[in-house]
C-alpha positions as CSV (number, residue, x, y, z in Angstrom):
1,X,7.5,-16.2,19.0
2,X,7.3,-14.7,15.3
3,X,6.9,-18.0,13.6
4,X,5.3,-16.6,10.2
5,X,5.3,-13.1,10.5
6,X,6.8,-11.3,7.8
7,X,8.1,-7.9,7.2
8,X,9.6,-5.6,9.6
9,X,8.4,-4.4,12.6
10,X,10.2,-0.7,12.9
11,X,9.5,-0.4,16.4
12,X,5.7,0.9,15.6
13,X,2.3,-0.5,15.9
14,X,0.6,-2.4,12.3
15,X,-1.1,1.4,12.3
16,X,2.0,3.5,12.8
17,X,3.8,1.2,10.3
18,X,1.1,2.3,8.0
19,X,0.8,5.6,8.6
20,X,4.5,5.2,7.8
21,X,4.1,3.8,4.3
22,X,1.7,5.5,3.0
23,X,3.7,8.9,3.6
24,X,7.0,7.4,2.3
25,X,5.2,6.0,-1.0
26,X,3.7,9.8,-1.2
27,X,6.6,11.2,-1.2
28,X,8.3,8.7,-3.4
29,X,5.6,8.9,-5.8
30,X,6.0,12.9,-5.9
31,X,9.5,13.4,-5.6
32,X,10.8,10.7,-7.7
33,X,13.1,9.6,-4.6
34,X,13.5,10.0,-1.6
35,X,16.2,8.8,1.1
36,X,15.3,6.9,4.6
37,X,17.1,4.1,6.3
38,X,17.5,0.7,4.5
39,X,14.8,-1.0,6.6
40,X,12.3,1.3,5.3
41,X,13.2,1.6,1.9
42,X,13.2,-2.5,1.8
43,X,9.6,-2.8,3.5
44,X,8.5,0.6,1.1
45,X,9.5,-1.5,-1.9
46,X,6.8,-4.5,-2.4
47,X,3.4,-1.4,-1.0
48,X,4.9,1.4,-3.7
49,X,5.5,-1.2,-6.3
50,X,1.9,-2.9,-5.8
51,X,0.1,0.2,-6.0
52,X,2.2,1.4,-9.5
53,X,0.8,-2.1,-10.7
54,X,-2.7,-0.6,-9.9
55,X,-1.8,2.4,-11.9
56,X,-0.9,0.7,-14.7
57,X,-4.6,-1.1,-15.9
58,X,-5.9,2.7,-14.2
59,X,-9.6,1.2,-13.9
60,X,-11.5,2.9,-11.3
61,X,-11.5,-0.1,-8.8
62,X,-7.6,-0.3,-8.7
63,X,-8.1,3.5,-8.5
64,X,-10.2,3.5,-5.5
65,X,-8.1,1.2,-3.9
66,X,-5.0,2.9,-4.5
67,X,-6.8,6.3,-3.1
68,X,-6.8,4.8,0.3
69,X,-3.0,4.4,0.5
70,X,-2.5,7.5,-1.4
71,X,-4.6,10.1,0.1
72,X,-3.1,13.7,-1.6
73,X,-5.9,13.9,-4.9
74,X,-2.6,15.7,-6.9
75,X,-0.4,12.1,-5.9
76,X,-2.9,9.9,-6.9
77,X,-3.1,11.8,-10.5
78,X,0.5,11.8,-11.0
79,X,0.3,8.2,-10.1
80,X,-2.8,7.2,-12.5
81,X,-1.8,9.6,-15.2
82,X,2.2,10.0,-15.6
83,X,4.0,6.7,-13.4
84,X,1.1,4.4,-14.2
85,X,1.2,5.0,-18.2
86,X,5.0,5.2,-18.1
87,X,6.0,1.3,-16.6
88,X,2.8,0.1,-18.5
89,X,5.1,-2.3,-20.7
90,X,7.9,-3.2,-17.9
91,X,6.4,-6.1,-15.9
92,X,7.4,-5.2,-12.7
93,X,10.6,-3.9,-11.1
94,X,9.8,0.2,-10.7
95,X,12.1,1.1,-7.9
96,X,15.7,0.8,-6.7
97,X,17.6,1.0,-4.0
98,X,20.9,2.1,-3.1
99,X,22.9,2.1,-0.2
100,X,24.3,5.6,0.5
101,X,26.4,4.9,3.9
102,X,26.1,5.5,7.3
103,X,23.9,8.1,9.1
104,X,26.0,10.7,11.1
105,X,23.9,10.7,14.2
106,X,23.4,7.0,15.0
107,X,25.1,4.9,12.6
108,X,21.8,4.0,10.7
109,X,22.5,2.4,7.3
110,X,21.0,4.6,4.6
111,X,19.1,4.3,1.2
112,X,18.0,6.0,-1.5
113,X,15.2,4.7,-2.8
114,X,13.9,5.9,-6.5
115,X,11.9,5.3,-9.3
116,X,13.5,3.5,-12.1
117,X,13.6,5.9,-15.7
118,X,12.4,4.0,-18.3
């Protein structure tokens, strides 16, 4: 039974999963975008959005905590110095999705997730 488990299970173990968000949110944080499927992007939301919240105060706790989900040094300074300083008046809401269609291969429903542009 799943009575109180929420979130997505992706077919992976808790560590794959996180394995799993932590490189999506690198990418997202140094590409500005990326695309994956919809399930993905919707469980990459709340983790890349919690750690821009970190980036915005940019004390060195809520650094070193971001550091262990964020694990390149050049991210985590783009994070801290550019992202962090740039939503530090919007109170929350730093990414979007949108639906981009079908994958070819399997059917998958896509998404593009980005960062919003203040």
């Amino acid at each position: 039974m799943r009575h109180r488990k929420a979130g997505r299970q992706l077919r992976r173990t808790s560590e794959q999963k996180l394995a799993l968000m932590r490189n999506l949110a690198q990418s997202l944080i140094e590409h500005g975008a990326i695309e994956t499927t919809e399930a993905k992007a919707k469980e990459l939301r709340p983790f890349v959005e919690k750690l821009i919240t970190k980036a915005r105060s940019g004390t060195l706790h809520d650094r070193r905590h971001a550091v262990r989900h964020v694990q390149k040094r050049e991210t985590a300074d783009k994070l801290f110095q550019e992202i962090g300083p740039k939503f530090a008046r919007r109170p929350g809401g730093y990414t979007r999705i949108l639906k981009t269609g079908h994958r070819k291969g399997d059917g998958a429903e896509m998404a593009r997730i980005e960062l919003v542009q203040e």
